[in-house]
C-alpha positions in Angstrom: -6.6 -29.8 -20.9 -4.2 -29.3 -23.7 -1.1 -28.1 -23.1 -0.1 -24.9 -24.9 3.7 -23.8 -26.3 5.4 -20.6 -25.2 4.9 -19.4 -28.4 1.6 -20.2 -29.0 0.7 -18.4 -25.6 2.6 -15.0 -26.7 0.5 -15.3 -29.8 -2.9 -15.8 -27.6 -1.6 -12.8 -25.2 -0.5 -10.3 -28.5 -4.7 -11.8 -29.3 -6.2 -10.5 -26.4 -4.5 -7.5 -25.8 -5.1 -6.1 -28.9 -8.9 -6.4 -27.9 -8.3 -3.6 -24.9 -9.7 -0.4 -25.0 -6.7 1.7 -24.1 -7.6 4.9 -22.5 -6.2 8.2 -24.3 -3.2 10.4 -22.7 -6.2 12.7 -22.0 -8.3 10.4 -20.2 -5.4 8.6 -18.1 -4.2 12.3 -17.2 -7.9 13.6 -15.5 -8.3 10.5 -13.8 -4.7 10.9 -12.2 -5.9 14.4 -11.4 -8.9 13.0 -9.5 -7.4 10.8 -7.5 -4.4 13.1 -6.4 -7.9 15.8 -5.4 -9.5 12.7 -3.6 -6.8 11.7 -1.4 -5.9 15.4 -0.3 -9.7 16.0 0.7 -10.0 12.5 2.2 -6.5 13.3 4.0 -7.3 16.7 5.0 -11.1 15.2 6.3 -9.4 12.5 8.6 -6.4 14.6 10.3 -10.0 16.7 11.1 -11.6 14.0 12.5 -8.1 12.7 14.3 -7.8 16.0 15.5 -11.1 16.3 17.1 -10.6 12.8 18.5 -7.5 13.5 20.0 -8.8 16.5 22.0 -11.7 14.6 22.9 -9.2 12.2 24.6 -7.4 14.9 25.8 -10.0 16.7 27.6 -11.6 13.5 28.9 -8.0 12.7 30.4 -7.8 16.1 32.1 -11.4 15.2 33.8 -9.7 12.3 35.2 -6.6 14.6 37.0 
């Protein structure tokens, strides 16, 4: 394997990077908005399912009084 300069790797790295297909202020924005919406329903959906779970508990511990 040949060994490759600093420079030559910058140049290799400027190469390849110019090949990416940035996404536009437009598309970076929704996405952002659709993972803030995500988390908040996924949040909300498990403090329900905590919730329910930790009456569950609750009530079964109360059976055991």
């Amino acid at each position: 394997m040949a060994k490759t300069t600093p420079i030559e790797f910058l140049r290799q790295v400027r190469a390849e990077t110019a090949k990416v297909a940035w996404p536009t202020r437009k598309e970076t924005v929704m996405t952002a908005v659709m993972v803030v919406i995500m988390t908040s329903l996924l949040a909300v959906f498990f403090l329900g399912v905590d919730s329910f779970f930790d009456a569950l508990v609750k009530f079964l511990l109360s059976l055991a009084d």
